[in-house]
Structure formats: structure tokens, C-alpha cells
N, C-alpha and C positions, 0 to 999 in steps of 0.2 A: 850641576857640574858644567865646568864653562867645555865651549869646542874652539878648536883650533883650527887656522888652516895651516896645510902644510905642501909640501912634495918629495916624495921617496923615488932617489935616482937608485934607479938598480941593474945591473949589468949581471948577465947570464952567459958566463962561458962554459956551462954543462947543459947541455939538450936535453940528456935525460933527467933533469931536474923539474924541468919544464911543467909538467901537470901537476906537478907537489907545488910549485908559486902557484900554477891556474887555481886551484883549488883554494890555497891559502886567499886571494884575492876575491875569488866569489863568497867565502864567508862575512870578508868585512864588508861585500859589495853597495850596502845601506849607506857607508860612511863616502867611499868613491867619488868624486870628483867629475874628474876624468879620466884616462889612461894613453899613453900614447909610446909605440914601440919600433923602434928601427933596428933591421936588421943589420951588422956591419959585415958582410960578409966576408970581406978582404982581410980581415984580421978572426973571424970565426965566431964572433960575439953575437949577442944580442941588447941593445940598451933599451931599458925602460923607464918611461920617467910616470909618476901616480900623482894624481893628485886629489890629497884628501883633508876632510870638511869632519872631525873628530875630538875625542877629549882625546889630552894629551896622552893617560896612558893606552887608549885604542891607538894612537900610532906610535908607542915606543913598543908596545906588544909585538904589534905588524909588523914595525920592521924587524924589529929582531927575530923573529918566527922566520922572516924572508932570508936574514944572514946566515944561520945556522943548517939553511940548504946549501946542501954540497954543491960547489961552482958556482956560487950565488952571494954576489955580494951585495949589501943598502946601505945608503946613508940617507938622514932625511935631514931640511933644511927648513925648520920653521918662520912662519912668518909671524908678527908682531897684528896681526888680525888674531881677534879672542871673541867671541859672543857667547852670553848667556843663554846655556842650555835650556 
């Protein structure tokens, strides 16, 4: 199976949402990248941006698993990097 890379922007306007993403992210933690999070306080948000090293359906799973949290939205943006699994 080929891996992809990629990055999943993901913005959290529910706090309490927050340990259901933690949780989701440590499952796929093997595929992980990086991860990198800024708080925007001024507007009450949180942005997240991942960056992950996966076959493509490990990260349409992820994301989608991440969208379907309430006050949790992703989009991912793949890159045209492909390596043999």
C-alpha cells in the first residue's frame, strides 16, 4: 500500500470536544508527522494544523472521525509525495 503525505487543518470551536480529538490523534499517533496548535483566543477558537505520513485511506478515516466531533471541523490538503509502503 503506497503512504501519503499530507496536512489536516482543523479548527475546534467546542472545548468540550477536546479529549474525543486528543484521543482520536493518539490512536493514529504511528502515522503523525508533526502537530502544531494555536490558541486564538480573541475569537474563542482553537487551530490545528497535523501533519501526517499515511495510506490515503488512514487519512480520509482521520479526518473524517475528526469532522463528525461536535464543534469540530477538518479539511486535509494532500501533497503529490506518494512512497511505497
Amino acid at each position: 500500500m503506497e503512504s501519503r503525505v499530507a496536512v489536516i487543518g482543523i479548527i475546534v470551536e467546542n472545548p468540550d470536544s477536546v479529549q474525543a480529538l486528543n484521543d482520536i490523534l493518539h490512536e493514529y499517533g504511528s502515522y503523525i508527522v508533526g502537530r502544531m496548535g494555536i490558541p486564538y483566543r480573541e475569537k474563542g477558537i482553537h487551530i490545528i494544523s497535523i501533519a501526517i505520513d499515511a495510506p490515503q485511506d488512514v487519512i480520509s478515516t482521520l479526518s473524517g472521525r475528526i469532522g463528525r466531533l461536535q464543534g469540530i471541523s477538518a479539511k486535509t490538503a494532500y501533497s503529490n509525495v506518494i512512497t511505497p509502503a
